[in-house]
Every structure is written in structure tokens, then in C-alpha cells.
C-alpha positions as CSV (number, residue, x, y, z in Angstrom):
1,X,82.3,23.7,95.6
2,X,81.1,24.6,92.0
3,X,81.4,22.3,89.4
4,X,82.0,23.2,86.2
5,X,80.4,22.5,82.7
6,X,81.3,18.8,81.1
7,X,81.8,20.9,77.9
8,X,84.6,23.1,79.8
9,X,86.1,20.3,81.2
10,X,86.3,18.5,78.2
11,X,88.1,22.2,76.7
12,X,90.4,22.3,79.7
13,X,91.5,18.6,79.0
14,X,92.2,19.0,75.2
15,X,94.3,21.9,76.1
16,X,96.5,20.4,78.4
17,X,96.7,17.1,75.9
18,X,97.9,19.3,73.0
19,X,100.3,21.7,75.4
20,X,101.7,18.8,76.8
21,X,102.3,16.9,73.6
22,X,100.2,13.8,74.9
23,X,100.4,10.7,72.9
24,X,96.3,10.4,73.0
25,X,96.0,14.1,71.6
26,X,93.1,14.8,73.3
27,X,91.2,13.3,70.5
28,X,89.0,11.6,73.0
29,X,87.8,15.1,74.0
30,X,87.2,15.8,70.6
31,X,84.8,13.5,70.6
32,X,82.8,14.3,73.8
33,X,82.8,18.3,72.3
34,X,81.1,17.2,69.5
35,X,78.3,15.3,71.7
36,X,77.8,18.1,73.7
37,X,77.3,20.4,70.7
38,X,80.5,22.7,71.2
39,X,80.9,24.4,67.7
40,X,83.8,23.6,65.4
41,X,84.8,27.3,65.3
42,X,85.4,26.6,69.4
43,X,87.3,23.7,69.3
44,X,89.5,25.4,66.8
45,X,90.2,28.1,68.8
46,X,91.3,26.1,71.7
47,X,93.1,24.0,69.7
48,X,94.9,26.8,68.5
49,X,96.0,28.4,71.4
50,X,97.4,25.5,73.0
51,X,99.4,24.4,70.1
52,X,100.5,28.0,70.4
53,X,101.2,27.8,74.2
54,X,102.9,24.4,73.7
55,X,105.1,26.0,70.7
56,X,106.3,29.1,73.5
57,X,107.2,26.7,75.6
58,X,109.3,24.8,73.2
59,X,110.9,27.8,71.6
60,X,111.9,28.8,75.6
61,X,113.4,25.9,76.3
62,X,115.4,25.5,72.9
63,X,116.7,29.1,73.4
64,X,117.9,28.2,77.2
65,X,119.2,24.7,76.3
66,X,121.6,27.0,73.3
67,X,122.4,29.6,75.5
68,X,123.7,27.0,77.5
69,X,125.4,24.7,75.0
70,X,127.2,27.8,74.0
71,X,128.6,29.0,77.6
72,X,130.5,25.7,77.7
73,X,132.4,26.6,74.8
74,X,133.4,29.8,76.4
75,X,136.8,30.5,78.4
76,X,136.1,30.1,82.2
77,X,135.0,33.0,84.0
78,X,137.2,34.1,87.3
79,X,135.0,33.6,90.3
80,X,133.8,36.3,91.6
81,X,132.0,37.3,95.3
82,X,128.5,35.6,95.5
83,X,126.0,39.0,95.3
84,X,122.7,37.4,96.6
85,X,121.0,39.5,94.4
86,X,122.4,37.9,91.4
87,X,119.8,35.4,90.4
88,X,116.7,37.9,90.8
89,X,114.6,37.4,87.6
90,X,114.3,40.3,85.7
91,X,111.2,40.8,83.3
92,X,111.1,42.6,80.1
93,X,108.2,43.5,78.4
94,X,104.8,44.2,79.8
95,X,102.4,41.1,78.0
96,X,102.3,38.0,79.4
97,X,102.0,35.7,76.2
98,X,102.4,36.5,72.6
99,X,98.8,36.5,70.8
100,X,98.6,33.0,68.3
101,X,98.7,33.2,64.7
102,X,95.0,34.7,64.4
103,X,95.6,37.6,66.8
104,X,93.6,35.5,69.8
105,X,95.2,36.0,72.8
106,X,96.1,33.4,75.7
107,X,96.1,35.0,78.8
């Protein structure tokens, strides 16, 4: 199995500690980038995309958790004839992730 860098595991793991709005922050990580001579300008960058993949994700889930709140306020629908093919996701739009405030993308 190949093992990758210390430095990219160290990336990897402040990622996930910013996108996942850890109480440490990933500051730890910080710490080992710098030792390992990963340039400012890098940890930036990673920095910023996972605040931006952390912020998606928060704007997602506010926009379900409202369109929820809001369909209990309406009148109750009749029921209607399960159609199995009811709950089949539909996707709209071609990208996979919106690019972060610099343009950078994150896919």
C-alpha cells in the first residue's frame, strides 16, 4: 500500500478539522505544515476551500431544515398512491461544487 506524504496528511487533516467545525481547528496541523516547510500561500488555500466546503454544507442544510419548517405550516396534502419513483433525486446543474471566493475550485 502507498503511503502518502506527512505534509499531505497533515493538509488532509486540517481540511477535515475546518469542514467539520472541530473544536481543535486543526491548528495542530498548522504547526506540523510549517515544520515541514509547506508555504503559507498553501495552507491558505486549503484553508480556504474547506471553510468554503464547510460553509455549502451549512447553507444546504439551513435551506432543507426551512423548507421544512415551512411545509408544516402548510394545509395537509390528500394522500395520494405511493409512485416508487417518487423519491429519485433529481440533479440540476452540471458542476459539482461552486468555486471559493478566489475562483479556486474544490472538486
Amino acid at each position: 500500500m502507498a503511503e502518502l506524504h506527512p505534509s499531505i496528511v497533515a493538509l488532509v487533516s486540517l481540511a477535515a478539522n475546518i469542514a467539520a467545525n472541530h473544536p481543535k481547528q486543526g491548528l495542530c496541523q498548522v504547526d506540523k505544515l510549517k515544520e515541514y516547510g509547506v508555504a503559507r500561500e498553501q495552507i491558505d488555500l486549503v484553508i480556504e476551500i474547506a471553510r468554503h466546503i464547510r460553509d455549502e454544507a451549512a447553507q444546504a442544510l439551513d435551506a432543507s431544515f426551512d423548507a421544512a419548517y415551512l411545509e408544516g405550516f402548510q394545509p395537509a396534502k390528500p394522500r395520494l398512491k405511493a409512485d416508487p419513483f417518487a423519491n429519485i433525486a433529481v440533479v440540476e446543474g452540471g458542476a459539482c461544487c461552486t468555486p471559493t471566493k478566489s475562483g479556486q475550485s474544490c472538486c
